[in-house]
Structure formats: C-alpha cells, structure tokens
C-alpha positions as CSV (number, residue, x, y, z in Angstrom):
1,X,-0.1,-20.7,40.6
2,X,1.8,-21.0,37.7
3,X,4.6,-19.2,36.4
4,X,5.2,-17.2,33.3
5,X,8.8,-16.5,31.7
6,X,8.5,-13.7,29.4
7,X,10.7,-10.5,28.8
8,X,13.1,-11.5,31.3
9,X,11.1,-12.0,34.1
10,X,9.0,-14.4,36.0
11,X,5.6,-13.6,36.8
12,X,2.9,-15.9,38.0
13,X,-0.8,-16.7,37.7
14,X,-4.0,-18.8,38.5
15,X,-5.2,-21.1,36.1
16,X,-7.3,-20.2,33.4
17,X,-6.3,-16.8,33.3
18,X,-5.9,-14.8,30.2
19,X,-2.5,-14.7,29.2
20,X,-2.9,-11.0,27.9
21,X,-4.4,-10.0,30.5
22,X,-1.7,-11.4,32.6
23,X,1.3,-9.7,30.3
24,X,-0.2,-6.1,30.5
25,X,-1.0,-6.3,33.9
26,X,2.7,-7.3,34.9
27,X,4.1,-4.4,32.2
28,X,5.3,-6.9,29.5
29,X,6.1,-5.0,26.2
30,X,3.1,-7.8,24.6
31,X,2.7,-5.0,21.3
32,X,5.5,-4.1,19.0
33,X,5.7,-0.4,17.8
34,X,2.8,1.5,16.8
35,X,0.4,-1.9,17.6
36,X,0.8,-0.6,21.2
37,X,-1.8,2.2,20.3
38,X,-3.6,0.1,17.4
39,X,-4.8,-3.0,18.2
40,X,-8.4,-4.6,18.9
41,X,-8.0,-4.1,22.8
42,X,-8.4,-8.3,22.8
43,X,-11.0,-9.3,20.9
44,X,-8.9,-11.8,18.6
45,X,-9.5,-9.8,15.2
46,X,-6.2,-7.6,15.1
47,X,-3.4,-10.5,15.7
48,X,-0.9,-8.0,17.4
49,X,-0.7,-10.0,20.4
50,X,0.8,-12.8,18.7
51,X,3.9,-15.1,20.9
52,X,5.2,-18.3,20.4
53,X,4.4,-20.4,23.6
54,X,6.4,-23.0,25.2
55,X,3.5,-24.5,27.7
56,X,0.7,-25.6,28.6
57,X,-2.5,-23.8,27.4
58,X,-5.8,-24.2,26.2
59,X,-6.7,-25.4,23.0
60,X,-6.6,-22.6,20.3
61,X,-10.0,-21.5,20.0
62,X,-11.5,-20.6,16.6
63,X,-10.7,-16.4,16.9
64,X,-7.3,-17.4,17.4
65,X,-7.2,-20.3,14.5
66,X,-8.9,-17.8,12.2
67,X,-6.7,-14.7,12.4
68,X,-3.4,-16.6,12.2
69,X,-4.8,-18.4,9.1
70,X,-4.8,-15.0,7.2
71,X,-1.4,-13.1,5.9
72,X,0.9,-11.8,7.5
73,X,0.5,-15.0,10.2
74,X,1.1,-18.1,8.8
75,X,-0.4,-21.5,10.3
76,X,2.8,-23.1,10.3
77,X,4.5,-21.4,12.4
78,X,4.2,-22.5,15.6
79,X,2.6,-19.2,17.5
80,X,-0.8,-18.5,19.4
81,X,-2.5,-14.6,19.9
82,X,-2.1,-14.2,23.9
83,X,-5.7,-12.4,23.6
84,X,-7.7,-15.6,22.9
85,X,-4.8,-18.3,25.3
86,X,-5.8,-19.0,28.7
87,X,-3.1,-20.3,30.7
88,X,-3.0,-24.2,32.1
89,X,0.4,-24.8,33.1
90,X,4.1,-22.4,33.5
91,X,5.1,-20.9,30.1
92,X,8.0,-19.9,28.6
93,X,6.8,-17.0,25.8
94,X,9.1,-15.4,22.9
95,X,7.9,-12.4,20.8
96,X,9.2,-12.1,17.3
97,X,9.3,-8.9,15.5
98,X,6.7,-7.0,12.8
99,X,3.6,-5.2,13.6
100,X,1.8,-8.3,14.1
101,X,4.4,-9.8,15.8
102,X,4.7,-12.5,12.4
103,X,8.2,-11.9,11.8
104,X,11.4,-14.0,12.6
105,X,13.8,-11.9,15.0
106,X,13.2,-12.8,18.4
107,X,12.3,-9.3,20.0
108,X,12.5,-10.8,23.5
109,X,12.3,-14.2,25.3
110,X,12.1,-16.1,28.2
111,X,15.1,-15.3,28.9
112,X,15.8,-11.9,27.8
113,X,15.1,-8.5,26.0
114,X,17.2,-9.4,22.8
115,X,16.5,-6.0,21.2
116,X,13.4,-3.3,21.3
117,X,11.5,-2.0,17.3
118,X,12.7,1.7,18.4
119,X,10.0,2.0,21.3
C-alpha cells in the first residue's frame, strides 16, 4: 500500500492504481469549478485533472504528454493529468488553480486546502 498526501489528508493505495480513480473515490476536490461537471470522465483529452506530483509514478504515457503539450498546459511545468498516472510509490500532490488546473496559485496541497475557486 502506498500512501497519497493530497487536500489535507492521507489516503492509501495498491500499486498500479489510477491516481484519479483513487482521488474521487476518497472525495478529493481533483476538478476546479465548472470542470467538476465538464471534463472527459478520464480519457486524457480534457486535461482538467491536471496536479503537480511529488512521487513515484509511471512514466507519462503519450495521452498525458500530448494534452499538456497544447495551451493552456505548458510542458515545462512540472505537472502530470491524474487520469492517465498510475501510482508506484507514496505521493505528495498539489493542485494549482484555472479550469485546467494550468495556473500558478496552489488551490490545495499536501498539506492543506489553501483556498477553494468559489465551489
């Protein structure tokens, strides 16, 4: 088992799993504002899902490569879509804010819930 700091709590599980699987089972806030309703459910064409990941996790596969490559993601920074990352050691996540989750205020942590997008 492996454990999983997001949103201010710790939640665990196996290897291999789906990390957004694993976020919206445990009821972490993974979408910000209206991206809760519109997204692509996890098939890695939306980027809504996007975290920054402090871990260890599978190689990005080329979905997830792909839809950061294409505005308003950015390749540089350092940040992974939790729809296509499957989960190979404990993690420490941190959500920024924007729709696609692209932006640069921390919306929550590892730590903690820094501030909520009005939902």
């Amino acid at each position: 088992m492996f454990k999983i700091a997001a949103q201010g709590k710790t939640i665990t599980c196996d290897q291999g799993e789906n990390l957004r699987r694993v976020l919206i089972n445990h009821k972490i806030d993974l979408h910000n504002g209206n991206s809760k309703i519109i997204n692509c459910r996890g098939i890695g064409s939306c980027g809504t899902c996007s975290l920054e990941i402090e871990g260890l996790v599978y190689e990005a596969n080329w979905k997830d490569k792909a839809r950061r490559s294409f505005p308003p993601h950015s390749p540089e920074k350092n940040r992974r879509l939790a729809c296509q990352t499957k989960v190979y050691g404990d993690l420490k996540l941190t959500k920024y804010d924007g729709f696609w989750g692209q932006g640069d205020k921390v919306v929550w942590n590892a730590k903690n819930t820094i501030f909520k997008d009005g939902v």
